[in-house]
C-alpha positions in Angstrom: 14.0 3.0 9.6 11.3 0.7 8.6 9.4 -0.3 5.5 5.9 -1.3 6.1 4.1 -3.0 3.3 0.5 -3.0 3.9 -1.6 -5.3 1.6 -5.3 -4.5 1.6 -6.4 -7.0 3.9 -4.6 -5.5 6.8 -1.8 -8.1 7.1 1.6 -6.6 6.6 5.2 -7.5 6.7 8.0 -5.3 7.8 11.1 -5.3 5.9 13.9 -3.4 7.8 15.5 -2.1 4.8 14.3 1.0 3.3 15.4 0.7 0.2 13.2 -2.0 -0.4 9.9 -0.9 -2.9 6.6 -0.6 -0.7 4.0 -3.7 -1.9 0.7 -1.4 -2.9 -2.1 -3.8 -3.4 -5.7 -2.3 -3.4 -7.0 -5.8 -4.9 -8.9 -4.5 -7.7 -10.4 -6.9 -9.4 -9.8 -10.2 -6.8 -13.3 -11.7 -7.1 -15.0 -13.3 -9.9 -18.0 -10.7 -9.4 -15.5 -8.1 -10.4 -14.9 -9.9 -13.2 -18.4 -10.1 -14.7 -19.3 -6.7 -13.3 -16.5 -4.7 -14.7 -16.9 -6.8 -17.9 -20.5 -6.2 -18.3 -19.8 -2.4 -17.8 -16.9 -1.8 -20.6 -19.2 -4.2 -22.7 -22.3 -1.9 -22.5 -20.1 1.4 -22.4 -18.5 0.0 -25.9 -21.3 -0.5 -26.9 -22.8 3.3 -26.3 -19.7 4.5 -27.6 -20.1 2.3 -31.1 -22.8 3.9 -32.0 -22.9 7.2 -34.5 -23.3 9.3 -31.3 -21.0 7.8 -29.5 -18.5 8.2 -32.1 -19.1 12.0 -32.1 -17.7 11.5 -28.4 -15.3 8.7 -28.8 -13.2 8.3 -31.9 -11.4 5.3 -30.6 -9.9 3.8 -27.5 -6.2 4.0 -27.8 -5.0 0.8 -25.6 -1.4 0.1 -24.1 0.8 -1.2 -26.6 0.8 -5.0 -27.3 -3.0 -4.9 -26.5 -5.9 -5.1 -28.9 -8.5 -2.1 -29.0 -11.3 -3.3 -27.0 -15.3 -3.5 -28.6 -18.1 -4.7 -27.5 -17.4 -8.1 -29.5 -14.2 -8.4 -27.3 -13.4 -11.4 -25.6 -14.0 -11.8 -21.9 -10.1 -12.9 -21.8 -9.3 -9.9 -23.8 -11.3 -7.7 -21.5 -9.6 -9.3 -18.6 -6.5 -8.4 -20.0 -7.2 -4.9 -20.8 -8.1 -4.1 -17.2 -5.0 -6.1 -16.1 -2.7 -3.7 -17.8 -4.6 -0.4 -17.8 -6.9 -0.4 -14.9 -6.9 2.0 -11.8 -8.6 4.1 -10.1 -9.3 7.9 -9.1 -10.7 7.9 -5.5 -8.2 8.0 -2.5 -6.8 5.1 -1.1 -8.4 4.7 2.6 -8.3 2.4 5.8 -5.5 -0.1 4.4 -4.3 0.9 7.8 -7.3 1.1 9.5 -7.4 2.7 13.1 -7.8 -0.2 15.3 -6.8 -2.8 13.3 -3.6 -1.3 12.2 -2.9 1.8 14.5 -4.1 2.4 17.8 -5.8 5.6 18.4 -2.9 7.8 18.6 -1.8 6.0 15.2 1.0 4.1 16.5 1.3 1.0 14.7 0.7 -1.9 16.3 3.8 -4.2 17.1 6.1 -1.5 15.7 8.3 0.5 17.9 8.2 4.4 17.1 6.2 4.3 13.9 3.2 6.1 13.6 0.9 6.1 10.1 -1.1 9.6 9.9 -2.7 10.0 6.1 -6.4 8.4 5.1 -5.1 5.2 5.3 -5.7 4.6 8.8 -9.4 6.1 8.6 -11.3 3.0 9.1 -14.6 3.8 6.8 -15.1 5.8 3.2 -16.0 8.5 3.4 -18.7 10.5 0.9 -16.8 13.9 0.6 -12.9 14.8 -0.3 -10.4 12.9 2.3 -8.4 16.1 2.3 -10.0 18.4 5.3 -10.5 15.1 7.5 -6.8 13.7 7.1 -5.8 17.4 8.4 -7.6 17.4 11.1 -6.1 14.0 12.2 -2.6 15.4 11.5 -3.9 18.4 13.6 -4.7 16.2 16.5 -2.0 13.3 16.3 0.2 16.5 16.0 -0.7 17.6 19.5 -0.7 14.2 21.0 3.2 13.8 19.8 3.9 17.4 20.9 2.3 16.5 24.5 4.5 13.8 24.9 7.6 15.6 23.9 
């Protein structure tokens, strides 16, 4: 068995023990224009929420502990720090194994004997709707490629 850990730009390193924790990277917030957009986003949004309407939405954020409640006043370093700790995300993780940079078109991975990838991580472009219908019907089809061969 093999542990592949895939970081987001498509390079990955093979550790042949499985016990050995996955590296899951998505690279949120790499670029300084993260930085200043993310910052100028929570900034306004804190702002919104500061106000007497906003307050009959939001009480009050309740951070990580060790970390200050952010405002709009907040420091970008405090920001940074904020999203350090707490960020993430809610849309599905896709093509960090993209299909012809990763996998071949049978999702075989390149270079590595016997190990295929089949999820939305080898689907080289978002996509607009739910992952969950197209990532069946590539384990549909993979499915009968494996059985073919067998």
């Amino acid at each position: 068995m093999t542990n592949v850990n895939v970081p987001l730009d498509a390079a990955f390193s093979l550790s042949t023990d499985p016990a050995d924790d996955p590296i899951i990277d998505p690279n949120y917030y790499a670029s300084v224009t993260d930085h200043v957009i993310l910052r100028a986003a929570l900034q306004r949004n804190m702002s919104a929420f500061e106000t007497e309407a906003g307050h009959n939405i939001v009480e009050a954020e309740v951070p990580p502990p060790g970390y200050p409640q952010l405002s709009s006043r907040s420091t970008d370093e405090e920001i940074d720090a904020g999203v350090r700790r707490a960020a993430g995300s809610f849309y599905h993780a896709a093509g960090t194994a993209a299909m012809g940079k990763v996998v071949d078109n049978e999702c075989r991975v390149f270079g590595v004997e016997g190990l295929r990838v089949v999820d939305a991580s080898v689907l080289p472009t978002p996509l607009s709707g739910h992952y969950m219908v197209p990532v069946y019907a590539l384990a549909e089809q993979i499915a009968e490629i494996i059985a073919k061969k067998a």
